[in-house]
C-alpha positions as CSV (number, residue, x, y, z in Angstrom):
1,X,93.1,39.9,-33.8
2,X,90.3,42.2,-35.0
3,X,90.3,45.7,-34.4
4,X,87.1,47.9,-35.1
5,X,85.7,51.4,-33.9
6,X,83.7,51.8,-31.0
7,X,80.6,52.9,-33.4
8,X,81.0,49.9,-35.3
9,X,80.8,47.3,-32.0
10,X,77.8,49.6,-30.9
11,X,76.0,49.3,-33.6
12,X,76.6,45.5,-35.1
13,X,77.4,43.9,-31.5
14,X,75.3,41.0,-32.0
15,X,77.8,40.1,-35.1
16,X,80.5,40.1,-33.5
17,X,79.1,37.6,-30.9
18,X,79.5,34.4,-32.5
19,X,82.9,35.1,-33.5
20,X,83.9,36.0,-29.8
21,X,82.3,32.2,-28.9
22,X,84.2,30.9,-31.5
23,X,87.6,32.2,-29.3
24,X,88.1,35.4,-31.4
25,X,89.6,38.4,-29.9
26,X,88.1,41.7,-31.1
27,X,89.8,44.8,-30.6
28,X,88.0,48.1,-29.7
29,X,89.9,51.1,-30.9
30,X,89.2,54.2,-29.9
31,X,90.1,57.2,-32.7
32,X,92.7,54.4,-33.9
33,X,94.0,53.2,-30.7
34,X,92.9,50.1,-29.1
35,X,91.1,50.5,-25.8
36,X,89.5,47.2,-25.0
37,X,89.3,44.0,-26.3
38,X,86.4,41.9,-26.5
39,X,86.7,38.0,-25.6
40,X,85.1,35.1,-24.6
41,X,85.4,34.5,-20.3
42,X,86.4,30.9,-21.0
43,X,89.6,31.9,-22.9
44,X,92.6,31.8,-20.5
45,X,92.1,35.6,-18.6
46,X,94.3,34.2,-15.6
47,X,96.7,36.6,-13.7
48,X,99.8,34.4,-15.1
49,X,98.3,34.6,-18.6
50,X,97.9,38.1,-18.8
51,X,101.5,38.6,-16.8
52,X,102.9,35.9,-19.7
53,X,101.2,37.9,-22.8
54,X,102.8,41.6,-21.2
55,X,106.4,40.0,-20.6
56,X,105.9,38.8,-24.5
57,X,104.9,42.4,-25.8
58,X,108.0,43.9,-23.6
59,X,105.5,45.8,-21.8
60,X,106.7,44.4,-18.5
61,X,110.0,43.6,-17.7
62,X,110.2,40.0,-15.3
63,X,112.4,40.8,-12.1
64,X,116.0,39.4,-12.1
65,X,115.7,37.2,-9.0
66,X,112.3,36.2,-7.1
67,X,111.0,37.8,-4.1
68,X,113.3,36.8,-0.7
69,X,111.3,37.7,2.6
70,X,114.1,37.2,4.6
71,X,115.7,39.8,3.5
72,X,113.3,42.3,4.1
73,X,114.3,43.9,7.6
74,X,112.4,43.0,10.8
75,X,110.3,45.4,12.9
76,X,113.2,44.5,15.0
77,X,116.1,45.7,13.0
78,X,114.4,49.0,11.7
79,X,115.2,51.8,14.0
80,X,112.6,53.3,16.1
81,X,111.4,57.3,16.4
82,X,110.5,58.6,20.0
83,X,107.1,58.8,20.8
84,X,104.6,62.1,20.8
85,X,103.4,64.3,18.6
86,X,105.5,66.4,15.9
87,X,104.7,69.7,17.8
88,X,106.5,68.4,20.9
89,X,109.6,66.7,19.4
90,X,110.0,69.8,17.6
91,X,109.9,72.1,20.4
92,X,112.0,69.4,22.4
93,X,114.4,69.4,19.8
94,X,114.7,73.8,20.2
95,X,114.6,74.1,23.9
96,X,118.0,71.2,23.1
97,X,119.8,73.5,20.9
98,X,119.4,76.4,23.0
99,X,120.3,75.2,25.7
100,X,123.9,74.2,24.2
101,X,126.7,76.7,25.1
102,X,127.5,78.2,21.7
103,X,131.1,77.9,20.9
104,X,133.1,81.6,20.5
């Protein structure tokens, strides 16, 4: 792959054009670090493409096991909160504890 300044795609972008049809990949670096890269839309830019290339450069790491939906709880299993507004389960929760006989 290419890389060149952002001046230097500004200024000479028609140049680059062919080479991008031809299935080039031009890199666009910023102060030396690449930013974008410049390709053609029929080269393979396909979510499983771009997820293979990361996994290659170690930028992403593959899970160990795939996804299980079953073993994601239920809005059955997960435990449910009582109802009303903070204010009053707070103040329900204070008028609780004061009512408790405190222990000598």
């Amino acid at each position: 792959m290419k890389a060149i300044g952002i001046r230097e795609v500004k200024n000479n972008l028609s140049a680059y054009i062919p080479e991008v049809r031809r299935g080039k990949v031009i890199q666009i670096a910023d102060r030396g670090e690449v930013v974008a890269e410049l390709r053609c839309p029929s080269s393979p830019s396909s979510d499983e493409s771009t997820y293979e290339r990361l996994v290659e450069q170690g930028k992403i790491i593959p899970p160990a096991r795939r996804f299980d939906a079953r073993l994601v709880p239920s809005s059955r299993t997960r435990p449910r909160f009582p109802s009303g507004s903070v204010n009053e389960l707070i103040d329900s929760d204070r008028t609780e504890q004061s009512v408790r006989p405190q222990s000598v």
